[in-house]
C-alpha positions in Angstrom: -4.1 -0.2 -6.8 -2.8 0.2 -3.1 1.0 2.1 -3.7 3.4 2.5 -1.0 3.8 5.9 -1.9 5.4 7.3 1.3 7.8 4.2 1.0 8.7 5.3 -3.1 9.6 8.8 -1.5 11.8 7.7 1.3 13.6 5.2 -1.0 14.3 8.0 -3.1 15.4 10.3 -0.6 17.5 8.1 1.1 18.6 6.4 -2.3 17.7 2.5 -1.8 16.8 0.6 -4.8 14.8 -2.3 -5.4 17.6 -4.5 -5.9 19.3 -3.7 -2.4 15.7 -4.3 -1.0 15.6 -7.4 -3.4 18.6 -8.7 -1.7 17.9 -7.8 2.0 14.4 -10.0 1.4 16.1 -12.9 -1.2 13.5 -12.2 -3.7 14.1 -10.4 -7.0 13.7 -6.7 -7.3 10.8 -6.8 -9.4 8.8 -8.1 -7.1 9.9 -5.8 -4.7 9.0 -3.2 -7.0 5.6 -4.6 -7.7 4.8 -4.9 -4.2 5.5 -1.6 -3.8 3.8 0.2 -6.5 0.8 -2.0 -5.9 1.0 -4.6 -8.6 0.1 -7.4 -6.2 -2.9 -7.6 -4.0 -0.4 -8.3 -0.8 1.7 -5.9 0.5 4.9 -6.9 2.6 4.6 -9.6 5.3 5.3 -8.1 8.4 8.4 -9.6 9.2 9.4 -8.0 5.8 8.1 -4.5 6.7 9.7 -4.6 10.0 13.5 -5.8 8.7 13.4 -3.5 5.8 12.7 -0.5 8.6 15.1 -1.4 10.8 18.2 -1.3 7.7 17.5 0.6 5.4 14.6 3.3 6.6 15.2 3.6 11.1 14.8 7.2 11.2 11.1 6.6 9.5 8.1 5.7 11.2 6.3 2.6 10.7 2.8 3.3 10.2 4.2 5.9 7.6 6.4 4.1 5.7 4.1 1.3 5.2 0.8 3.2 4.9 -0.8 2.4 1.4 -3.2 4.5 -0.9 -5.7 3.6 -2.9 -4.8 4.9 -6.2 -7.9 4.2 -8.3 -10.0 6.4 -5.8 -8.0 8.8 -4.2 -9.6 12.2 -4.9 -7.2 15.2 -4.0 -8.2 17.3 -1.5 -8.9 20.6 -3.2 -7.8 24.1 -1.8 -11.2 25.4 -1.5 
């Protein structure tokens, strides 16, 4: 599954939920939340990515906030 996992943390951080991203796009905020925690195949359309930066997240970085990981084959690095 690709997770937005730097977008979970900021949401958290700066204490937006699904539903006021739910409302911002007019979808429901379940499938905000799946698009987010990789339940889809998609991820945000562009124009989505781009209007959820600018209100909720401007401080953040773009490429950050939207970077998605592979969760099925990430290996963590070890300390070795």
């Amino acid at each position: 599954m690709l997770v937005y996992n730097n977008f979970l943390n900021v949401m958290k951080s700066e204490k937006v939920t699904f539903a006021q991203l739910g409302a911002l796009l007019g979808c429901r905020y379940q499938t905000v939340s799946d698009i987010v925690n990789g339940e889809t195949k998609g991820g945000f359309l562009y124009d989505d990515a781009i209007l959820i930066q600018k209100v909720f997240f401007p401080k953040y970085n773009h490429e950050y906030l939207f970077l998605r990981v592979d969760t099925e084959n990430y290996k963590p690095k070890s300390d070795n």
